[in-house]
C-alpha positions, 0 to 999 in steps of 0.5 A: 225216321232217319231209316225211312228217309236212308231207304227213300234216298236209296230208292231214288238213286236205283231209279235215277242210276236205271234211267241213266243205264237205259239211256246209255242203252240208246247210244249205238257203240261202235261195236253195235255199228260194226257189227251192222256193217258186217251183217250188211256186207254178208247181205250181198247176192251171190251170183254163181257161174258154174261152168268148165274150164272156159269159166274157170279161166283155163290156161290165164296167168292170171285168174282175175283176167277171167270173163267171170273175174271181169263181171265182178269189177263191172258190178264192183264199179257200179255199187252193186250189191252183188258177189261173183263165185266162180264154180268153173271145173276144168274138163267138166261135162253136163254129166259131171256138172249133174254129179257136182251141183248138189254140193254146190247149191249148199251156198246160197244162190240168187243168180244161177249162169249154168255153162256146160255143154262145150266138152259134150259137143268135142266128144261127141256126146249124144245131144238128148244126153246133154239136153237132159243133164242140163235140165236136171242141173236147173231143176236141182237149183229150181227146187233148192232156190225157186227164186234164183235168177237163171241164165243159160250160156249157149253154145255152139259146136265148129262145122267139123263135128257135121251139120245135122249135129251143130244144129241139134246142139244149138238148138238145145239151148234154145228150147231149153231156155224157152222151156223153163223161160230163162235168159239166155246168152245165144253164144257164149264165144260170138266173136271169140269162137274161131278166132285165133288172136282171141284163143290160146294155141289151142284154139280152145279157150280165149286169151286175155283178150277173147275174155274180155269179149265174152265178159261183154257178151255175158253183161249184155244178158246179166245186166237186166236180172240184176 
């Protein structure tokens, strides 16, 4: 009898102690809390800018002074859930862009702002050359990521290189955007290209300043995908 009654108070206690531990269960530890802050912060959209050495920051003391730098405080400052990866390589054409983008669509991508074109344009690229690398780059991130926003920064060429090719070039921006139904920034450098307080000596590539400018320029299109 005494068995019995041993086995029976054994058994309560198994129940009570189980019920205890599932409860315990419920209570969310503070390891359980970071690790949901962790996946929380690693939810964050990646907007990629991938461009040349007008992206990349070319010839700034400072990388954080970049107009892509500056759309990352912008979005910063406004609580959006948004991350900035700057995929700006110095002297990059639309061929090396082409060459370079399947490595770095291996990172997930929600906005794509594809700026190239500019190095074509100097050297005097063939126009139907430069319209059809730009096309298989968004074609590319098209087929890795369908549900990727996409932005073109168009740009434009100086008198320098004639007429009828400045209006070709142009207008490879415009009836690429339209083509594939994109946003499209007219041009990247309005109010920066040409003028020399807003440019390095080169002339090239904006100072601290002309960043500053085309970081606007870039948020007047960006703002509304996001």
């Amino acid at each position: 009898m005494n068995n019995l009654f041993s086995i029976a108070r054994l058994f309560i206690l198994i129940i009570v102690l189980a019920a205890c531990d599932g409860n315990k269960k419920t209570e969310p530890t503070e390891s359980d809390k970071s690790s949901k802050e962790a996946t929380v912060k690693k939810g964050k959209k990646t907007i990629l800018f991938f461009g040349n050495s007008l992206t990349a920051g070319y010839g700034l003391d400072d990388p954080s002074k970049s107009f892509a730098s500056l759309t990352q405080k912008r979005i910063d400052s406004l609580g959006l859930d948004y991350k900035v990866v700057n995929g700006g390589v110095s002297g990059e054409t639309t061929a090396g862009g082409n060459s370079r983008v399947d490595w770095i669509l291996k990172q997930p991508v929600d906005v794509f702002i594809l700026e190239l074109g500019g190095n074509d344009g100097l050297r005097g690229i063939p126009v139907s050359e430069t319209k059809k690398n730009l096309q298989a780059i968004l074609d590319k991130v098209k087929a890795k990521y369908p549900d990727a926003k996409l932005v073109l920064a168009g740009m434009q060429m100086p008198p320098s290189m004639g007429k009828k090719y400045t209006m070709e070039f142009r207008n490879v921006y415009t009836d690429i955007a339209a083509a594939n139904k994109l946003t499209l920034i007219p041009f990247l450098l309005q109010g920066v290209g040409g003028e020399a307080k807003l440019n390095q000596q080169d002339g090239i590539h904006p100072s601290v300043e002309g960043h500053k400018i085309v970081a606007e320029t870039v948020w007047k299109s960006l703002k509304d995908i996001l």
